[in-house]
DSSP file (Angstrom, degrees, kcal/mol; ACC not computed):
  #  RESIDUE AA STRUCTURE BP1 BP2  ACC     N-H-->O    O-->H-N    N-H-->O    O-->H-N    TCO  KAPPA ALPHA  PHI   PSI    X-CA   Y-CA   Z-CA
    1    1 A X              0   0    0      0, 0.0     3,-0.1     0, 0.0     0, 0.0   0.000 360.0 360.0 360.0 130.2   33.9  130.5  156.8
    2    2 A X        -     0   0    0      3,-0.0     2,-0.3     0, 0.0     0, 0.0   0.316 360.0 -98.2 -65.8-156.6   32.9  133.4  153.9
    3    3 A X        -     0   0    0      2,-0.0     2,-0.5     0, 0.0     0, 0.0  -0.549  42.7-117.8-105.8 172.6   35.6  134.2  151.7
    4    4 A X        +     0   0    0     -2,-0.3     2,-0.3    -3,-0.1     0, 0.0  -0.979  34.0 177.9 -95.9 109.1   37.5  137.7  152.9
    5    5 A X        -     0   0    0     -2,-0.5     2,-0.2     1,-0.1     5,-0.0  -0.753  38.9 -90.6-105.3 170.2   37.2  139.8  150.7
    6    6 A X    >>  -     0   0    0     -2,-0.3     3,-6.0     1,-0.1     4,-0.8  -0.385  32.2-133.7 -91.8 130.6   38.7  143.6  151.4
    7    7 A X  H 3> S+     0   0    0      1,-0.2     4,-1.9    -2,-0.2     5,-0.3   0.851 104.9  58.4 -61.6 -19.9   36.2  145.6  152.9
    8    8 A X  H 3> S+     0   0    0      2,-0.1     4,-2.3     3,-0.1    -1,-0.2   0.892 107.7  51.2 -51.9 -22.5   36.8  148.9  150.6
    9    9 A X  H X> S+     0   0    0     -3,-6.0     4,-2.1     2,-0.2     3,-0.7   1.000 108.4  55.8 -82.5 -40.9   35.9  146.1  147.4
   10   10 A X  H 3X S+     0   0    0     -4,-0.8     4,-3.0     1,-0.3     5,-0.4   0.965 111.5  42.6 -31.4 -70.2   32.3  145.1  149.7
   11   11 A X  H 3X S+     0   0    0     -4,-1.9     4,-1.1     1,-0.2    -1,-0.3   0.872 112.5  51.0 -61.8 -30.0   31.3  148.7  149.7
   12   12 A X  H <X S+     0   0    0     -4,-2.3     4,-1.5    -3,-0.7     5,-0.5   0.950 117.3  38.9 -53.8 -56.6   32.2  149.2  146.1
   13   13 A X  H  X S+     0   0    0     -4,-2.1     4,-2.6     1,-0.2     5,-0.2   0.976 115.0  54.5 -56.3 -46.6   30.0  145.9  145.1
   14   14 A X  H  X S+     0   0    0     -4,-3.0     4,-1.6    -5,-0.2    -1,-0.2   0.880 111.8  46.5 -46.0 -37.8   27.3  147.2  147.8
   15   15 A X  H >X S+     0   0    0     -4,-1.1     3,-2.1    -5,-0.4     4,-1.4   0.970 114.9  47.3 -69.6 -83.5   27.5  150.7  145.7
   16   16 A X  H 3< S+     0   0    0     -4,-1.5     4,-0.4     1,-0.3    -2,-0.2   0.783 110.1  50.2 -40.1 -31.7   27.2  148.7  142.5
   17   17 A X  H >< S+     0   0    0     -4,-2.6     3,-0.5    -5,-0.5    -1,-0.3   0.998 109.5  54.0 -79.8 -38.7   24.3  146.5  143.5
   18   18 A X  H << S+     0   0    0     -3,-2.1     4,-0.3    -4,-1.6     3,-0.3   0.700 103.4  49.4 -32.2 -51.9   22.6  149.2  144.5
   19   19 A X  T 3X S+     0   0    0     -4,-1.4     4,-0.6     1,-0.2    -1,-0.3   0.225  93.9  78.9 -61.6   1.6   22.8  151.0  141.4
   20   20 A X  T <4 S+     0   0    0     -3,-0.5     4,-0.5    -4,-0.4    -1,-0.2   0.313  85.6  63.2 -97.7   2.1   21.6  147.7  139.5
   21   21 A X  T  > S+     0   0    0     -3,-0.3     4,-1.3     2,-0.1     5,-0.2   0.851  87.3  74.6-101.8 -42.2   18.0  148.7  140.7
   22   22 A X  H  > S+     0   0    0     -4,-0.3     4,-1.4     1,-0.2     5,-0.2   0.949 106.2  30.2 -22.9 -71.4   18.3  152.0  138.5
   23   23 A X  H >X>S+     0   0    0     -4,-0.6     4,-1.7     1,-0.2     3,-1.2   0.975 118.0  59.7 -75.3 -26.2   17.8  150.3  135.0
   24   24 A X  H >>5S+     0   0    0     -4,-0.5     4,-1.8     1,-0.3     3,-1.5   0.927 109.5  44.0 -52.9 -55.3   15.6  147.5  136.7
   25   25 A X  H 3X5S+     0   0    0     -4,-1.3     4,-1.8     1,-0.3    -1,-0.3   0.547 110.4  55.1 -55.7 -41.1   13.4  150.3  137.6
   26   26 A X  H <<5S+     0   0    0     -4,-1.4    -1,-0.3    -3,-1.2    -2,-0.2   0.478 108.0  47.8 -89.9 -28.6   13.6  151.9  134.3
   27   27 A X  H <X5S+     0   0    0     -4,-1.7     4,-1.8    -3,-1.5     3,-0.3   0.551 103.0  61.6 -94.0 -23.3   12.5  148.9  132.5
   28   28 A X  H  X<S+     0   0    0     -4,-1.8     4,-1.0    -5,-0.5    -2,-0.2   0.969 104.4  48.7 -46.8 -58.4    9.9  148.5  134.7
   29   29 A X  H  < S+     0   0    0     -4,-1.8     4,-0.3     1,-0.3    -1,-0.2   0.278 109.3  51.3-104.3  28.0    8.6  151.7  133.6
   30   30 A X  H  > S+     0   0    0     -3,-0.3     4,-1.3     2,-0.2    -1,-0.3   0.431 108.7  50.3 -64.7 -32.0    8.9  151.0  130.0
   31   31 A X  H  X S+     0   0    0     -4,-1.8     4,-1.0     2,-0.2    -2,-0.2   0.725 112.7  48.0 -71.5 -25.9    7.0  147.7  130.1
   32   32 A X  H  X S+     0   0    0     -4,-1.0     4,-0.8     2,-0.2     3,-0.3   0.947 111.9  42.6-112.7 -45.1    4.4  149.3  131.9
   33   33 A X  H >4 S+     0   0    0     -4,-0.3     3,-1.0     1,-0.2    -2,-0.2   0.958 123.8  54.2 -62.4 -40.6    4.0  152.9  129.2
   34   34 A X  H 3< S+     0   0    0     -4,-1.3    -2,-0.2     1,-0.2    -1,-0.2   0.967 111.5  37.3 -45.3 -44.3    4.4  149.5  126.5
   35   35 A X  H 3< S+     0   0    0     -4,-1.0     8,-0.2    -3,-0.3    -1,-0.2   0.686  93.0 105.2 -83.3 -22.9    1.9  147.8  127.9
   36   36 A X  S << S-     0   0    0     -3,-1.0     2,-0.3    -4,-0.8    -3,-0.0  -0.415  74.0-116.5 -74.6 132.0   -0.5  150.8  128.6
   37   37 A X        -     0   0    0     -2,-0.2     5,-0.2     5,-0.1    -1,-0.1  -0.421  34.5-155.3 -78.6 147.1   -3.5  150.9  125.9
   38   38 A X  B >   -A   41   0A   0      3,-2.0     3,-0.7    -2,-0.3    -1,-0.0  -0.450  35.0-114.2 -80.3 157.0   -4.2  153.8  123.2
   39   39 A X  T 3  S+     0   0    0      1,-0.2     3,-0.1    -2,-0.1    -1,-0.1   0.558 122.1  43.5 -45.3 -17.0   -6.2  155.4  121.3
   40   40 A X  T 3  S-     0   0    0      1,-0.3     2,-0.3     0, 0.0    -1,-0.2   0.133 128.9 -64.7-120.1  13.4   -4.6  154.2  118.2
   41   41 A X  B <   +A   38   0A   0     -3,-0.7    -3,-2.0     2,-0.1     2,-0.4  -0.924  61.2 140.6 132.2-159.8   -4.4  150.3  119.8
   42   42 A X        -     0   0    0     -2,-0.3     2,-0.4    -5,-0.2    -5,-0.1  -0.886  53.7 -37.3 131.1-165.6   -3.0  148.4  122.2
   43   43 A X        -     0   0    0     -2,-0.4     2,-0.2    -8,-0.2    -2,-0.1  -0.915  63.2 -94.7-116.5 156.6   -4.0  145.4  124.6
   44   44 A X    >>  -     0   0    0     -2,-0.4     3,-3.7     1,-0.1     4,-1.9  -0.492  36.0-113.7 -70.1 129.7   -7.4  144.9  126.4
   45   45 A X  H 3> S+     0   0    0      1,-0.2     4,-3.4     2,-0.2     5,-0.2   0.644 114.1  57.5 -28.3 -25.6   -7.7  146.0  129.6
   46   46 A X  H 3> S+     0   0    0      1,-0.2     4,-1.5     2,-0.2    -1,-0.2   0.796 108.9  44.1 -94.8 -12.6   -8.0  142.9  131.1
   47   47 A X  H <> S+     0   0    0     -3,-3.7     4,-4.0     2,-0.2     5,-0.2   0.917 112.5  63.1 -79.8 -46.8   -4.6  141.5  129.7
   48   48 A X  H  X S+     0   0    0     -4,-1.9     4,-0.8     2,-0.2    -2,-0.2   0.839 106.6  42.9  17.3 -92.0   -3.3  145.2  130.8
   49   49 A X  H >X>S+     0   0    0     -4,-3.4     4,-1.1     1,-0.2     3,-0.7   0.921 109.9  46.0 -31.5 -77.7   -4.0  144.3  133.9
   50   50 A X  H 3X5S+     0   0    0     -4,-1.5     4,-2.8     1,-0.2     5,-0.4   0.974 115.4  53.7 -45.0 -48.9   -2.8  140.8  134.3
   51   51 A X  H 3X5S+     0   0    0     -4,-4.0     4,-3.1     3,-0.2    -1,-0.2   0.906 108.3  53.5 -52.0 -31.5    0.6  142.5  132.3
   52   52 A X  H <X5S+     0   0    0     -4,-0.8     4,-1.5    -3,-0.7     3,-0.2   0.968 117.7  36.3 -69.0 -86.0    0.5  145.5  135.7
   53   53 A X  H >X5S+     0   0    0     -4,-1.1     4,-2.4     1,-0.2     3,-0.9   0.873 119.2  45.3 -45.0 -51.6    0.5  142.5  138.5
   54   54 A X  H 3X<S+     0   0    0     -4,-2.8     4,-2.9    -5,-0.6     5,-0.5   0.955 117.3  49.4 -62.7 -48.4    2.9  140.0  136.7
   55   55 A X  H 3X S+     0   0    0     -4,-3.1     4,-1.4    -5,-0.4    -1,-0.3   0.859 118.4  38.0 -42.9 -39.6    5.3  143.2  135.9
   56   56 A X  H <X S+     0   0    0     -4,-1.5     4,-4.5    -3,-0.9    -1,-0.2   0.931 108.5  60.9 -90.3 -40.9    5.2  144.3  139.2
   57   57 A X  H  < S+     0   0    0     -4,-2.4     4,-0.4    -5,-0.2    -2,-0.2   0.874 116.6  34.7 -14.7 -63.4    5.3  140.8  140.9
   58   58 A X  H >< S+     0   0    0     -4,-2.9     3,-0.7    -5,-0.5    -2,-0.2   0.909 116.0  49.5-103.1 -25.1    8.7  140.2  139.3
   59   59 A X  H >X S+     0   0    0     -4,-1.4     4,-5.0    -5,-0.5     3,-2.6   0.990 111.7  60.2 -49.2 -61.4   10.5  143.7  139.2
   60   60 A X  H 3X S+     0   0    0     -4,-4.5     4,-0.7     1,-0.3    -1,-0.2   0.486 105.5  37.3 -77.1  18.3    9.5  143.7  142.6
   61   61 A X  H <4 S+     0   0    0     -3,-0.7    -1,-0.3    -4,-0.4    -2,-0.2   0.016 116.4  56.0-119.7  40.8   11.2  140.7  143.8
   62   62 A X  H X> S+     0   0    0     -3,-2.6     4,-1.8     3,-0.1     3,-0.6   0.510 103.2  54.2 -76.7 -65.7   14.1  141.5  141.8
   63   63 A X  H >X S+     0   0    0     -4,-5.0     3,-0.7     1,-0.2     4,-0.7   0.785 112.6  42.1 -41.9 -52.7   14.3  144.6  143.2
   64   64 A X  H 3< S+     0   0    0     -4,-0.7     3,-0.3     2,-0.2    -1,-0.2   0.663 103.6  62.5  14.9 -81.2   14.4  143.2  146.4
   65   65 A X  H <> S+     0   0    0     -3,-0.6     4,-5.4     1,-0.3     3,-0.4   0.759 107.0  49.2 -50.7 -60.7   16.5  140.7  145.7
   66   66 A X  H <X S+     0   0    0     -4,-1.8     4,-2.7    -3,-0.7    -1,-0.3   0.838 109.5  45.1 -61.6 -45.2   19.1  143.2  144.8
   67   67 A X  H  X S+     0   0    0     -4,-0.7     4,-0.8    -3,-0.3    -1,-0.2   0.274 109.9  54.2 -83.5   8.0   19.0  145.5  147.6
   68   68 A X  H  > S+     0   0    0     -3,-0.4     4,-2.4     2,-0.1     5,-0.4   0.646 108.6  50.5 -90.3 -47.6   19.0  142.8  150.0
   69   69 A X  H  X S+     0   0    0     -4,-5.4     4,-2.8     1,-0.2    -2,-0.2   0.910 116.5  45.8 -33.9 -60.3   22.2  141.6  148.2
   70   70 A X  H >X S+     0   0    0     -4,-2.7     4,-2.3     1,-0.2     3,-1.0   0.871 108.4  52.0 -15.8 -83.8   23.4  145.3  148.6
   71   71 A X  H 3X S+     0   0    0     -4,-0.8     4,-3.3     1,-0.2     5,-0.3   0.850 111.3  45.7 -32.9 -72.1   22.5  145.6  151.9
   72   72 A X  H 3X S+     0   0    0     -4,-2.4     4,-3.4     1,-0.3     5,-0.2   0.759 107.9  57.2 -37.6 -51.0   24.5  142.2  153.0
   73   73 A X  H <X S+     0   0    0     -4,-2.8     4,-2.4    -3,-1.0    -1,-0.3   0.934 113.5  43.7 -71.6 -44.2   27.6  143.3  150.9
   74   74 A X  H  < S+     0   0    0     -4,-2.3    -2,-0.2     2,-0.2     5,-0.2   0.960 109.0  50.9 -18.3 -79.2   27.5  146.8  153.4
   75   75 A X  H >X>S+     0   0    0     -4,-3.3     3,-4.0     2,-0.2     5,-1.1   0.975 111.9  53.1 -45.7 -48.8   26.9  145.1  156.5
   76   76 A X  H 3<5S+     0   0    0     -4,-3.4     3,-0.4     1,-0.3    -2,-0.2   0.952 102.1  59.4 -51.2 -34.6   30.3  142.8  155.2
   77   77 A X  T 3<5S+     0   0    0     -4,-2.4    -1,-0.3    -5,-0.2    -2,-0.2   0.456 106.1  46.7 -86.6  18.5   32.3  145.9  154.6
   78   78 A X  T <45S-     0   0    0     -3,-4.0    -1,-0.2     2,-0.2    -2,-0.2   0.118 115.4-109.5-138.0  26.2   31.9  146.8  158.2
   79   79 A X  T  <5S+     0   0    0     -4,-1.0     2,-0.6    -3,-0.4    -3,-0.2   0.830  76.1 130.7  89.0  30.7   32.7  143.5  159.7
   80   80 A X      < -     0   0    0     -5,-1.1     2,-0.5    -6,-0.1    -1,-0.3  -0.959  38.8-168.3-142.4  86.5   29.5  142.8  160.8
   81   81 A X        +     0   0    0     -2,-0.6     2,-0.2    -3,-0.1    -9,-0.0  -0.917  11.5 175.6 -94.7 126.3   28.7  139.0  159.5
   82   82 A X        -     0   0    0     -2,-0.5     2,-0.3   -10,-0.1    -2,-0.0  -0.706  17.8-144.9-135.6 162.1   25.2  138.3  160.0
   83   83 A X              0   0    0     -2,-0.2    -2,-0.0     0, 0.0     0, 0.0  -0.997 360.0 360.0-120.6 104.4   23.5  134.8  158.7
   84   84 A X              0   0    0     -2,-0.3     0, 0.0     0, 0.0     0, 0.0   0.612 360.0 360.0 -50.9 360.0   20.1  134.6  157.5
């Protein structure tokens, strides 16, 4: 049996989980202008590269991650327990 928690604090965490993809998102696209080469320097394209997938690879299942959590804490605050 889940815990019960009161559905106004669900939609409050659902808000907050949601909003936890903001700075993810935001670091994302700081590793990736970091990561981008210069004129003046930099990394070689081909580590670039490899930095573009692995960055996006794990932002994106973070992100994810989060907005399923989100999602889940929503559905709870309107009474609607679903199971994966």
């Amino acid at each position: 049996m889940p815990a019960k928690v009161a559905p106004s604090t669900n939609k409050l965490l659902s808000l907050v989980a949601a909003a936890a993809a903001l700075p993810l998102l935001g670091l994302y696209g700081l590793l990736m202008y970091i990561s981008t080469p210069s004129p003046t320097g930099g990394m070689e394209p081909t580590v670039t590269t490899i930095c573009y997938v692995a960055f996006t690879f794990l932002f994106g299942a973070l992100i994810t991650v989060v907005l399923n959590f989100s999602s889940q804490l929503s559905r709870q605050a309107k009474g609607q327990y679903t199971t994966p």
